[in-house]
C-alpha distance (Angstrom), angle and dihedral (degrees) to the residues before:
residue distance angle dihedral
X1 . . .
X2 3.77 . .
X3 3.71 133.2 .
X4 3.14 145.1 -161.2
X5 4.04 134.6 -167.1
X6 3.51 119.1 -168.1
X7 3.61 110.4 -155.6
X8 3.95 156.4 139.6
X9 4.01 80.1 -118.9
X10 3.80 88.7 -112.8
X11 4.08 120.5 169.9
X12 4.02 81.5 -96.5
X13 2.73 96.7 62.9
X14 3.82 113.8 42.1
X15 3.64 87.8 58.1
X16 4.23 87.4 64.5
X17 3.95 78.8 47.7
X18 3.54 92.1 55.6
X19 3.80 101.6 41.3
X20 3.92 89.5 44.2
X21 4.02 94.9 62.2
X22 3.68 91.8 70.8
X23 3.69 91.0 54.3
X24 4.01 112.1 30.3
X25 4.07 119.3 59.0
X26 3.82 82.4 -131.8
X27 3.94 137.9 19.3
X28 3.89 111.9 -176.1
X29 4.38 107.9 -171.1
X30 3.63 101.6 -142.1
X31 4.30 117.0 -160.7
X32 3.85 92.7 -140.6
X33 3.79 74.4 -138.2
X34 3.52 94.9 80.5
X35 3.73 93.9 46.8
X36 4.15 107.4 114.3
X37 4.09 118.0 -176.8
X38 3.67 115.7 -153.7
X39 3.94 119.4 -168.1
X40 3.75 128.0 -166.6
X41 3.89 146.2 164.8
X42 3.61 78.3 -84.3
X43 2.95 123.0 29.5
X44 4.48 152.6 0.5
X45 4.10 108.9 -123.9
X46 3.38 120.2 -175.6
X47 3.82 118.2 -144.4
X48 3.75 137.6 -157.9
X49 4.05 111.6 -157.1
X50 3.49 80.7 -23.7
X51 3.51 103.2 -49.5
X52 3.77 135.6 117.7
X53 4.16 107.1 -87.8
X54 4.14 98.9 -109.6
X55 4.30 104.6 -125.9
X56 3.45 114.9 -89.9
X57 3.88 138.8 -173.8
X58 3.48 94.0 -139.3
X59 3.59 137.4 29.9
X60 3.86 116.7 -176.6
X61 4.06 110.6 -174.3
X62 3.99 113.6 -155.4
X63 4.29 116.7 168.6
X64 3.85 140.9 116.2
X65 4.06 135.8 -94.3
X66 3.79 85.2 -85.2
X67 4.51 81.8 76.7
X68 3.49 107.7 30.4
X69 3.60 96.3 119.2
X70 3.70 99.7 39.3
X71 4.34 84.1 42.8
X72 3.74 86.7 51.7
X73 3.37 96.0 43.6
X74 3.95 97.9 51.6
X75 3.90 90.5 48.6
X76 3.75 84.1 48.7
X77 4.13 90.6 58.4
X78 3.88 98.1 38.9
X79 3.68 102.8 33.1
X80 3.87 90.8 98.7
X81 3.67 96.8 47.0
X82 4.31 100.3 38.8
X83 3.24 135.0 41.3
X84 3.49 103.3 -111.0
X85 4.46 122.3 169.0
X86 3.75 99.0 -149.5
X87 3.86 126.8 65.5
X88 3.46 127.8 -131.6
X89 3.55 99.3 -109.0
X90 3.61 91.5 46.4
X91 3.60 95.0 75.6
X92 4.10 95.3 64.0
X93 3.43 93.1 33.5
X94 3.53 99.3 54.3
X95 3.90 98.7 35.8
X96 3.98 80.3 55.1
X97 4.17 109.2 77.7
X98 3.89 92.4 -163.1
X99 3.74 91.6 40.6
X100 3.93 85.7 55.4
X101 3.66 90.8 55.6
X102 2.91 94.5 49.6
X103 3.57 99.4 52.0
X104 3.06 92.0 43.9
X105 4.07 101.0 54.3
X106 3.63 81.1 51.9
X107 3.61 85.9 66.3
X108 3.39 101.8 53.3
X109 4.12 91.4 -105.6
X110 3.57 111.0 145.6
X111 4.09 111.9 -122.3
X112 3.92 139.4 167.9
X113 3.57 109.4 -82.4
X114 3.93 106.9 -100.4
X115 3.62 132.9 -167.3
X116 4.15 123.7 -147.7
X117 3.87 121.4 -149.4
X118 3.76 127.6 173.9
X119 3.96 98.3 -161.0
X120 3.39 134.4 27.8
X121 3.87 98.1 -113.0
X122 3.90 87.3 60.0
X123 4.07 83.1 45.8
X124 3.56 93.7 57.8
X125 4.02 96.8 43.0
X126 4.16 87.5 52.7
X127 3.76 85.7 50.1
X128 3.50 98.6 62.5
X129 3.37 96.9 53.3
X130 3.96 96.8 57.8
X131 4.06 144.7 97.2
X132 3.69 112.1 -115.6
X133 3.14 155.2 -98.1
X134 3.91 88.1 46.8
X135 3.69 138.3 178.5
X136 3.72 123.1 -112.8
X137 3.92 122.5 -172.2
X138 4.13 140.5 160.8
X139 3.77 103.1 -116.7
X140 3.73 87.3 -123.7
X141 3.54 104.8 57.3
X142 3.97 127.1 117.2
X143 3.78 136.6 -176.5
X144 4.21 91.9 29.0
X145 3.54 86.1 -57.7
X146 4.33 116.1 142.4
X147 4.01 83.8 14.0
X148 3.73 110.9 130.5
X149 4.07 134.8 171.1
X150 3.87 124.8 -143.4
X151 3.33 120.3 -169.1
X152 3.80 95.8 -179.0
X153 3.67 139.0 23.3
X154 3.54 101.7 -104.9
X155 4.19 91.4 49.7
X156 4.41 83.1 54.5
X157 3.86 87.0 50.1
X158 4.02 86.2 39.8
X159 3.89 82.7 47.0
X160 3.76 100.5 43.0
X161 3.97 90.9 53.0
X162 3.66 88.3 53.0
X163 3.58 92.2 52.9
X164 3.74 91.2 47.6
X165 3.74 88.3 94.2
X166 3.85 102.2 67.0
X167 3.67 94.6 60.2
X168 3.64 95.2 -136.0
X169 3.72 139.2 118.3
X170 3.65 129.2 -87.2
X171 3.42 144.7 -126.0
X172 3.23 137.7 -164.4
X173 3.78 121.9 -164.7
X174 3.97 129.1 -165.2
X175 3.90 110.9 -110.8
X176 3.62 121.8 -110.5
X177 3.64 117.2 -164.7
X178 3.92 108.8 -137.0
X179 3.92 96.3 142.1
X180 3.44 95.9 -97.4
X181 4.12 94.0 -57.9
X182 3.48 133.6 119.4
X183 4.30 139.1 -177.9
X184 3.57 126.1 -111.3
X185 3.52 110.4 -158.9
X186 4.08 117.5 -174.3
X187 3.37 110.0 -148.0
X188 4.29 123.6 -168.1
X189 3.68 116.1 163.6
X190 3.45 117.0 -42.8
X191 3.52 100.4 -11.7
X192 3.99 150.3 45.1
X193 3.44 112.5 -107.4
X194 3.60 99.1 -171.6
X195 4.00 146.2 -15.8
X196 3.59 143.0 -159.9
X197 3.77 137.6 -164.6
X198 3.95 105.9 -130.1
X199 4.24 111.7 -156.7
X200 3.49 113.5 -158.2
X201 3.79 123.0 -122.8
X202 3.69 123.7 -94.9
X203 3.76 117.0 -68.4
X204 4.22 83.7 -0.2
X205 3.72 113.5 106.8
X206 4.00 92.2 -162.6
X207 3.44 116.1 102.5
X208 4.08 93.8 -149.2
X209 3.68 126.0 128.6
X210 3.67 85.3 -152.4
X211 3.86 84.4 63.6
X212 3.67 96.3 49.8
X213 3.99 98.1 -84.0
X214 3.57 122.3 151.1
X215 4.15 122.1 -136.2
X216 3.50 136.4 -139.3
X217 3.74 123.3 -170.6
X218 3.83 114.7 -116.4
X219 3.37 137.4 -164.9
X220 3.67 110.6 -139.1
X221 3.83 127.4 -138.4
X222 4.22 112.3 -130.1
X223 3.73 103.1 -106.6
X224 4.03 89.0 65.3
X225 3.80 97.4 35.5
X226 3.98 88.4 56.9
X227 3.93 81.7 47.6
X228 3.68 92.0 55.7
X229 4.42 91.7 44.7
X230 4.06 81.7 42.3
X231 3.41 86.1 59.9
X232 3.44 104.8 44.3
X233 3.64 84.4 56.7
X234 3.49 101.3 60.3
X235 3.29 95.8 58.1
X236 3.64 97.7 45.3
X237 4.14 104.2 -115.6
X238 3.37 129.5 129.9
X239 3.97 86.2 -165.1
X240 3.71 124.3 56.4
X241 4.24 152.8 120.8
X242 3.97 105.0 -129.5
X243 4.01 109.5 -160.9
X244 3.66 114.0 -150.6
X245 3.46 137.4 -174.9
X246 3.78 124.5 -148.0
X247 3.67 115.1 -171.1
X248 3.58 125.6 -166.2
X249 3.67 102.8 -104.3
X250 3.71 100.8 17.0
X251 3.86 135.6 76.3
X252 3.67 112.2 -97.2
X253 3.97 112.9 -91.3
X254 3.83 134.0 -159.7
X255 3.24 123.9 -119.6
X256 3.59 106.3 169.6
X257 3.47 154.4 9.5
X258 4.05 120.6 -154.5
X259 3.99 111.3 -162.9
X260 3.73 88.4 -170.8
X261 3.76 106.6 34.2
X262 3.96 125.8 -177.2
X263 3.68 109.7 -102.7
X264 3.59 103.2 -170.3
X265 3.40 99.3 81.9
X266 3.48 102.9 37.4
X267 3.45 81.1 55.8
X268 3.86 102.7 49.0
X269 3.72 88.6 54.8
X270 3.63 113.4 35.2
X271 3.68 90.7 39.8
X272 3.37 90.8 -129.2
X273 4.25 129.0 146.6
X274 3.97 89.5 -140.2
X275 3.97 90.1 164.0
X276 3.96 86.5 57.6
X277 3.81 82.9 42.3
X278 4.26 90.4 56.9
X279 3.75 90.5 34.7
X280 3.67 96.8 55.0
X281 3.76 93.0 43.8
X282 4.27 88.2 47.7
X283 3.69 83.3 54.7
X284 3.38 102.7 50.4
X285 3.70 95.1 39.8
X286 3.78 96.8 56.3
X287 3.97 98.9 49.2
X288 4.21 85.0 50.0
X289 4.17 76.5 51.6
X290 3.83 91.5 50.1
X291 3.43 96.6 44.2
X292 3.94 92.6 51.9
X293 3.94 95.2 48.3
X294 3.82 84.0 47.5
X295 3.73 91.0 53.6
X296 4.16 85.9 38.8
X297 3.86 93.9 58.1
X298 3.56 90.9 40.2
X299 4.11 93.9 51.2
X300 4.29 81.2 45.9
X301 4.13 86.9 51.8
X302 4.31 87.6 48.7
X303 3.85 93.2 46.9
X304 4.04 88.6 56.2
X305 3.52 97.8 46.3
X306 3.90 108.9 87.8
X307 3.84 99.1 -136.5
X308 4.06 95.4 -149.3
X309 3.98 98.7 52.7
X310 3.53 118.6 68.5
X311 3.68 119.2 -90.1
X312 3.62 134.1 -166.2
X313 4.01 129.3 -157.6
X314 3.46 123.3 -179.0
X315 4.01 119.1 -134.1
X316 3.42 150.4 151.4
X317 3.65 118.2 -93.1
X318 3.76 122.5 -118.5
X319 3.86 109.8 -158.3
X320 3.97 120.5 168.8
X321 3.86 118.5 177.4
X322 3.48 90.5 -21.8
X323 3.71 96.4 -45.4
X324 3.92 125.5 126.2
X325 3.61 119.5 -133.7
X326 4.17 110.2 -150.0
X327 3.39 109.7 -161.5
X328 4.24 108.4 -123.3
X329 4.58 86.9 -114.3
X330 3.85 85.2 68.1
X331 4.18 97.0 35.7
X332 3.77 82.1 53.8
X333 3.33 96.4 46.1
X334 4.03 101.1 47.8
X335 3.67 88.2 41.9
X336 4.10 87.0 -131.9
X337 4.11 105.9 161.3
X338 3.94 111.9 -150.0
X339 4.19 92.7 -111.1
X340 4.13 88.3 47.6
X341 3.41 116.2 130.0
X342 4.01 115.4 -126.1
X343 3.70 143.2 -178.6
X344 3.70 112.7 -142.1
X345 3.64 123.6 -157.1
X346 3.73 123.2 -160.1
X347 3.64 141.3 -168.9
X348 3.99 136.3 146.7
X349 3.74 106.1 -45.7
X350 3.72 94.2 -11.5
X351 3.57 141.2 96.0
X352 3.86 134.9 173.4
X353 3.44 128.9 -166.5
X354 3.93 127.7 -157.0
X355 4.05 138.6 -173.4
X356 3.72 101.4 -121.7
């Protein structure tokens, strides 16, 4: 089988490369960079440095906010004819924190309460109105990045006018106290295959390793690990990291979903092989594929036959010590039943077969 991963080549995600080449005939490492979509009257082809995309049996799409669209939009063309674990709409909902939310809520997934405002005016209206300390982010941010605390209204205004610059809208999330930690649960398929606690850095109330946290690995009880598979579900992927929060006297809440998660450290300190993890699931999950567009084209074939005129398919013959082996399209197609009674009828090179 044949895959392909769809990628900015980060660390990530040469470590699915390299656990994929003992499983797939073929792995192809794709810079998403290099990806080209070309719509007509007719048709959407997808191009790689300018070249038809070859056919593949899987198709696993990993990149940032800066791709959504053009991520969404090649799972969108190829979803019918590759495996692929994400959905189309997953990739600008999930690169989208508000849109998460509000996906999520949807859902019936408990998260913080969160406020959306277009301008800054509107900002600074919402922020009077709030509890403190409270959280203020970019929707677009990753790795802790465009997260910022207040602990007063004048540090939100401070915060908001700082902001100002990236021409984006705000939100502004309700603080839960967790002591600067947070859980990463990894979710593939049905199941989480691992977790960690992450512990924010000193005088840092993210919990990020890209912002200096530390991680410890975590066994999770059931209610939150069906919360983390809940929410991978929501947002259609088969493939995620789900960030919670559990607070000491609240329910745990989601506050994220990461469609392509860092694996490294989840790796370093749950001593987990998560890219063997992904690998093994992308393996499995494209030969059940196969075997259903086999069984698809084969149902098609069935359907055009007219089952009372005579038909005639052209096969190899499977004979074992003297017995026949029919393949199942022509069993179906006669109608014979294994304890059927028959009359054969042989001659040179010929043989019928007839329901007594």
């Amino acid at each position: 089988m044949r895959l392909a991963i769809i990628s900015l080549k980060s660390e990530s995600s040469k470590l699915i490369e390299k656990e994929a080449r003992d499983l797939f005939k073929t792995v192809d490492f794709l810079d998403i960079r290099d990806i080209e979509i070309s719509i007509t009257a007719k048709n959407t082809e997808i191009l790689f440095k300018s070249k038809p995309l070859e056919r593949y049996d899987c198709i696993y799409c990993r990149g940032s906010y800066k791709y959504a669209n053009l991520l969404r939009s090649i799972s969108y063309t190829l979803n019918k004819e590759a495996y692929m674990p994400i959905s189309p709409e997953a990739f600008t909902i999930a690169h989208d924190k508000f849109l998460t939310l509000n996906c999520l809520q949807k859902n019936k997934i408990n998260v913080p309460k969160t406020h959306m405002a277009a301008k800054t005016s509107a900002a600074k209206k919402i922020i009077e109105d709030i509890y403190y300390p409270a959280i203020i982010k970019i929707p677009s941010g990753t790795h802790g990045k465009g997260v910022m605390f207040a602990d007063s209204i004048e540090s939100a205004k401070s915060i908001l006018d700082a902001l100002e610059v990236f021409r984006q809208p705000y939100m502004i999330q309700e603080y839960i106290e967790t002591r600067s930690t947070d859980i990463r649960a990894f979710v593939i398929g049905e199941k989480v295959v691992c977790s960690m606690r992450r512990i924010g850095a000193p005088n840092d109330r993210r919990a990020n390793l890209h912002s200096g946290a530390n991680g410890e690995p975590l066994i999770l009880d059931e209610e939150s690990k069906e919360l983390a598979i809940k929410s991978a579900r929501a947002i259609n992927t088969e493939i995620c990291g789900v960030d919670i929060l559990q607070g000491a006297n609240k329910k745990p809440v989601v506050i994220e979903v990461n469609i392509s998660p860092g694996l490294q450290g989840i790796t370093k300190v749950t001593k987990k092989n998560v890219a063997y993890e992904i690998a093994k699931y992308l393996y499995e999950k494209s030969r059940e594929f196969k075997k259903q567009e086999k069984s698809h084209d084969y149902n098609n074939v069935l359907n055009e036959l007219d089952l009372n005129k005579k038909n005639e398919i052209i096969t190899n013959l499977n004979m074992k010590a003297g017995i026949i082996k029919v393949p199942e399209s022509i069993t179906r197609l006669s109608g014979l039943k294994p304890d059927d009674e028959v009359k054969i009828s042989v001659k040179r090179n010929f043989i019928k077969i007839k329901k007594e």
